[in-house]
Every structure is written in structure tokens, then in C-alpha cells.
Backbone as CSV, one residue per row, in Angstrom:
resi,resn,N_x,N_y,N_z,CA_x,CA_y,CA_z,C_x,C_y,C_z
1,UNK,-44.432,39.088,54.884,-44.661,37.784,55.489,-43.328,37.085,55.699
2,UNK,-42.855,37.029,56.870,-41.672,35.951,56.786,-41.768,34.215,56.753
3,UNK,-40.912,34.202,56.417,-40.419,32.599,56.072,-39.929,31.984,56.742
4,UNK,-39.330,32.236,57.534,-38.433,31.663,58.888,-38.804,30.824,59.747
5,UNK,-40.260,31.071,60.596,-41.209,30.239,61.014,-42.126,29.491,60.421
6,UNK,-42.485,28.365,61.095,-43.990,27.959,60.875,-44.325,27.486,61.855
7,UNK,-45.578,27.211,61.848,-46.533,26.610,62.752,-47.384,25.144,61.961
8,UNK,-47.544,24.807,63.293,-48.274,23.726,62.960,-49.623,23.654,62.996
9,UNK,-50.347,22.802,62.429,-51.989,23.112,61.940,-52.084,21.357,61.703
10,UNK,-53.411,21.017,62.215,-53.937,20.086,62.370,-55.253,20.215,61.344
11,UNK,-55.716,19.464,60.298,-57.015,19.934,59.502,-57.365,18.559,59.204
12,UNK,-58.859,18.456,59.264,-59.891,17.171,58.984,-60.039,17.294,57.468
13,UNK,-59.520,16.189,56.407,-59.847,15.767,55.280,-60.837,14.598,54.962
14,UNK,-61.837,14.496,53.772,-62.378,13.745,53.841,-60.735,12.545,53.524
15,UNK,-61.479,10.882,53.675,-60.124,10.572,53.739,-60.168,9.842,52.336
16,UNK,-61.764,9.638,51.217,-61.876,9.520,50.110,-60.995,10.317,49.378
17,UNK,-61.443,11.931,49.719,-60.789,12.932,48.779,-59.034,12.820,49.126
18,UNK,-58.813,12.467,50.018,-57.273,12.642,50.330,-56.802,11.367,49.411
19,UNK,-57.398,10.251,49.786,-56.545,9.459,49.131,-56.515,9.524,46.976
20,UNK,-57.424,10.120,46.751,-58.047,10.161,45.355,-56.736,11.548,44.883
21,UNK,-56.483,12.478,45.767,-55.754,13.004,45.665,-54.285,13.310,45.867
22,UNK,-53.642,12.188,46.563,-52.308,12.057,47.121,-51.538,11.649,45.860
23,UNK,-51.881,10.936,44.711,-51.443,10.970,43.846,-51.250,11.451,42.708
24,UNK,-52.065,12.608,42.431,-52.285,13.506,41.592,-50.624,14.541,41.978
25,UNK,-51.461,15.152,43.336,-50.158,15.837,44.121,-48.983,15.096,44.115
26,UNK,-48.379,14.101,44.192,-46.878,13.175,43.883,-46.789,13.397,42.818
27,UNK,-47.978,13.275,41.681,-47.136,13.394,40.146,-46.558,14.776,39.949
28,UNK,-47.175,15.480,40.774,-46.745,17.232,40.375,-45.395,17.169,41.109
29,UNK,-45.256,16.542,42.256,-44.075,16.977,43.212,-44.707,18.230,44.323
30,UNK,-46.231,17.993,44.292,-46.481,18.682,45.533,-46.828,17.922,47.021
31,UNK,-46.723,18.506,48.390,-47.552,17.508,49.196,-48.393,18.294,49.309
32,UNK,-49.477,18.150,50.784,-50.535,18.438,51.052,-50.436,19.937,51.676
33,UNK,-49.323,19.821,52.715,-48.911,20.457,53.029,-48.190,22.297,51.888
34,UNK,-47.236,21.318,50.426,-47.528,22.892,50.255,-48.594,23.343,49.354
35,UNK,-49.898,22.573,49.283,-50.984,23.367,48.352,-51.772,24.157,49.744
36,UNK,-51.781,23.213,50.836,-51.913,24.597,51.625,-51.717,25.554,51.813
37,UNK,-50.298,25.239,51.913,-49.806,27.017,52.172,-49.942,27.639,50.793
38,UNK,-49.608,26.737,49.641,-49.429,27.793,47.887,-51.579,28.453,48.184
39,UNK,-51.932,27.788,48.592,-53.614,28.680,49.044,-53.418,29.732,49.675
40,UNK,-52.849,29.426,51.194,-53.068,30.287,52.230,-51.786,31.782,51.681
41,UNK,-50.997,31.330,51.011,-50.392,32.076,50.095,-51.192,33.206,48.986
42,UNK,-51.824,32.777,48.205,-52.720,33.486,47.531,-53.787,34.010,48.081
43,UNK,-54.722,33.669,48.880,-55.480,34.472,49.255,-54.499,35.793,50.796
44,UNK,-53.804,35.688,51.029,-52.299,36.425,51.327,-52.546,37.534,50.187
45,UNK,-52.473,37.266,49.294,-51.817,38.000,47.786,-52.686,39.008,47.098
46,UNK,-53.796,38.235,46.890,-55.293,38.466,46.896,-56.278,38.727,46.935
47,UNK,-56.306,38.581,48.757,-57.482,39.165,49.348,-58.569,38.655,48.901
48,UNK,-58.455,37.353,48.490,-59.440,36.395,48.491,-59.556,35.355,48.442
49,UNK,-60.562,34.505,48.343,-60.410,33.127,47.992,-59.645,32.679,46.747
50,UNK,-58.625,32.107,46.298,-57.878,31.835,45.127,-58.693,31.163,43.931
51,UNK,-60.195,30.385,43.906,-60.979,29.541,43.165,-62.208,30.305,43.092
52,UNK,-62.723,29.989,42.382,-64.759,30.413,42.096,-65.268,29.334,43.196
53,UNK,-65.846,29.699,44.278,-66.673,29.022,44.839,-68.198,29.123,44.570
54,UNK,-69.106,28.417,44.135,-70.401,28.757,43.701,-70.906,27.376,44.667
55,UNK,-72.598,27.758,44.679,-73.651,27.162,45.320,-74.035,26.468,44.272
56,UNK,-73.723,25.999,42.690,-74.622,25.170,42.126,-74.324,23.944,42.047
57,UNK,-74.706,23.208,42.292,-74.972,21.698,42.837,-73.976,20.701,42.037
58,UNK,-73.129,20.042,42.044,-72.797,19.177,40.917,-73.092,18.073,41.035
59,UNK,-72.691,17.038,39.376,-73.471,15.592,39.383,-72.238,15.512,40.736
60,UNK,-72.384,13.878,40.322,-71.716,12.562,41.142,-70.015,12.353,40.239
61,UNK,-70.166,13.233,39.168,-69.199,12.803,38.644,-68.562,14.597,38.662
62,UNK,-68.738,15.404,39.087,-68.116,16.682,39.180,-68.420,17.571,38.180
63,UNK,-69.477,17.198,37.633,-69.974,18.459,36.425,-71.355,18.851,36.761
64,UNK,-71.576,20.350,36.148,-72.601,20.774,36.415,-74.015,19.896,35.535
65,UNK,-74.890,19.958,36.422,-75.775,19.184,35.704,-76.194,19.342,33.943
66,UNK,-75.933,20.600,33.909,-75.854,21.349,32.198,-74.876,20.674,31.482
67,UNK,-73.741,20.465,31.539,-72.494,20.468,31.038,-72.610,18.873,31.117
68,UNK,-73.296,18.494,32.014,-72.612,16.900,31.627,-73.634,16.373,30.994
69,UNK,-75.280,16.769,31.024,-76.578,16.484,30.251,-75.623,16.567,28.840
70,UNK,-75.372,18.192,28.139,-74.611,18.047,27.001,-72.978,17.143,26.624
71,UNK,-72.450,16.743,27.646,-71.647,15.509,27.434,-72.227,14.224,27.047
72,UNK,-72.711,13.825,27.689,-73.757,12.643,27.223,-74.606,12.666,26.034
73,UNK,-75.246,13.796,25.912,-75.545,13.752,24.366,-74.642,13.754,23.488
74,UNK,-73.655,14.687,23.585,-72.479,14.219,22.489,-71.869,12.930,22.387
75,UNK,-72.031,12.375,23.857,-71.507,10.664,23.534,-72.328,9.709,22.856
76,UNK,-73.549,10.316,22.980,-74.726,9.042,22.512,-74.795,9.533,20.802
77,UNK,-74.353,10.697,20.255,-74.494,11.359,19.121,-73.467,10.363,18.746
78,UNK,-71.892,10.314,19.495,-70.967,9.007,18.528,-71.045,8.255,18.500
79,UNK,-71.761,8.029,19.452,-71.849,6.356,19.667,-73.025,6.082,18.180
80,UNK,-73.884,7.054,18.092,-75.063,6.347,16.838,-74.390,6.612,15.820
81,UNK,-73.394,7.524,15.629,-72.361,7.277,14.686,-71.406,6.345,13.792
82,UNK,-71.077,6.153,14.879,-70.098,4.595,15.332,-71.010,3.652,14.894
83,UNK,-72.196,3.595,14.766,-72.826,1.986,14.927,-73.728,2.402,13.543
84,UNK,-74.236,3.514,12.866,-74.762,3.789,11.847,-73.660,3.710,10.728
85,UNK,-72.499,3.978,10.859,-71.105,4.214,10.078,-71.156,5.348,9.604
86,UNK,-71.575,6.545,10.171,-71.495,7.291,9.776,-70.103,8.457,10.461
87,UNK,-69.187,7.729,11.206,-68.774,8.304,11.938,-67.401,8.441,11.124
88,UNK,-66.379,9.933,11.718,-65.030,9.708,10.736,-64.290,9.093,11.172
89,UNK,-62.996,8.063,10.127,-62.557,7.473,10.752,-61.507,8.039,10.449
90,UNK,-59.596,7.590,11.155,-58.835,8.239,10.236,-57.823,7.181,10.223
91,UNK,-56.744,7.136,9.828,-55.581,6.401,9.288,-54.673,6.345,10.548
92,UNK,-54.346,7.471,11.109,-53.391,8.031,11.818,-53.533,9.289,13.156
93,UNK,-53.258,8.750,14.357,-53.433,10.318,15.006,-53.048,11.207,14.923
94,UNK,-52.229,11.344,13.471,-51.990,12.716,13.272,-52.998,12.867,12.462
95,UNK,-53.465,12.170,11.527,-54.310,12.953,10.421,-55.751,13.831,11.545
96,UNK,-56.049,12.629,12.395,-56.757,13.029,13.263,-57.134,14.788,13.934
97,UNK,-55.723,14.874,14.243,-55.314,15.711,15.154,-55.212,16.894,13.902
98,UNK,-55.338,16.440,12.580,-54.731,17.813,11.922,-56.119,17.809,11.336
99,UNK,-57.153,17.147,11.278,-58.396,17.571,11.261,-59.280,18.353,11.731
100,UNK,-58.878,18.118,13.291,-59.497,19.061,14.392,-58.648,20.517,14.344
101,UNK,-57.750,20.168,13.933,-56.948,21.772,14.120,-57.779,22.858,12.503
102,UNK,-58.225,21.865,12.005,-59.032,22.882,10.623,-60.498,22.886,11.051
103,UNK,-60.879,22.528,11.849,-62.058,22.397,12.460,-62.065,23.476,13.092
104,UNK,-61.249,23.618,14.180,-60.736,24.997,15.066,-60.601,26.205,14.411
105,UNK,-59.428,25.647,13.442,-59.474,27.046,12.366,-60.843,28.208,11.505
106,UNK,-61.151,26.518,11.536,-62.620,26.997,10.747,-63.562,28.038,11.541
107,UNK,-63.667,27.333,12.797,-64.724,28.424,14.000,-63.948,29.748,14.377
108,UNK,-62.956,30.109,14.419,-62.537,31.005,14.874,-62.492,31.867,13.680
């Protein structure tokens, strides 16, 4: 594939998703322009689509209806936590953080 040329390409974005995304892409130091091509690049590479494209439906908020049913229960599980006192509390985000890492330890 050479590098030398390009061409130009004209493409319809929604202009929600563009703008929701123009700043994501600035924090990386990408534009629009090269996640296009870093795509049209990989499936180049590939020989395919670079992502899982699937037909199953998502919420409004980008999760599968499974995955976010069980998000919400885990939130409403802390939240009765939180308000029963039964919930942990800790001192510090490290103690925090070194809780969950024996938590982790523990399952694996």
C-alpha cells in the first residue's frame, strides 16, 4: 500500500455522534480523519471488519439489555447498603483499592 497519495472522501456523520466524539479523539491526539484511515488500515491488514459487529439491540445508554438490567441491580444492592449501613466504608483510597485487590486475589 503506498503512502504517497491520498484521496479525498466525503462521509455523512450523525452530527450528535460527531460532536460527542470530537473530544474524546483531541484527548488522544487523534482526528477523524486518522481513525478512518487507522480502520480502513486494519481491515487492509485483516481482511475484515476491525470490531464485533452484532445485531443485538442496545439500551439508550449503550449496554446490552442483560448487562445493564445487572448494573442496576448492583446499584440498587448499594444503594440499600448505603442507607441500611450495611455498606463498607474505608478511611482512605488506598485502603479501598487494597481491598479490592484481595477480593480479586481471592476469585482467581
Amino acid at each position: 500500500m503506498s503512502e504517497t497519495r491520498s484521496s479525498g472522501m466525503h462521509i455523512r456523520v450523525n452530527p450528535e455522534i460527531k460532536a460527542s466524539v470530537e473530544p474524546i479523539l483531541a484527548a488522544i491526539g487523534l482526528s477523524f480523519s486518522d481513525v478512518f484511515n487507522l480502520t480502513l488500515r486494519q481491515i487492509y491488514l485483516k481482511r475484515r471488519i476491525p470490531f464485533e459487529l452484532s445485531s443485538t439491540q442496545l439500551t439508550e445508554n449503550g449496554y446490552t439489555p442483560e448487562f445493564e438490567t445487572a448494573l442496576l441491580a448492583e446499584a440498587e444492592e448499594t444503594y440499600a447498603a448505603v442507607q441500611n449501613g450495611t455498606a463498607k466504608r474505608y478511611n482512605s483510597a488506598a485502603e479501598m483499592l487494597a481491598d479490592l485487590d484481595t477480593e480479586d486475589n481471592e476469585v482467581e
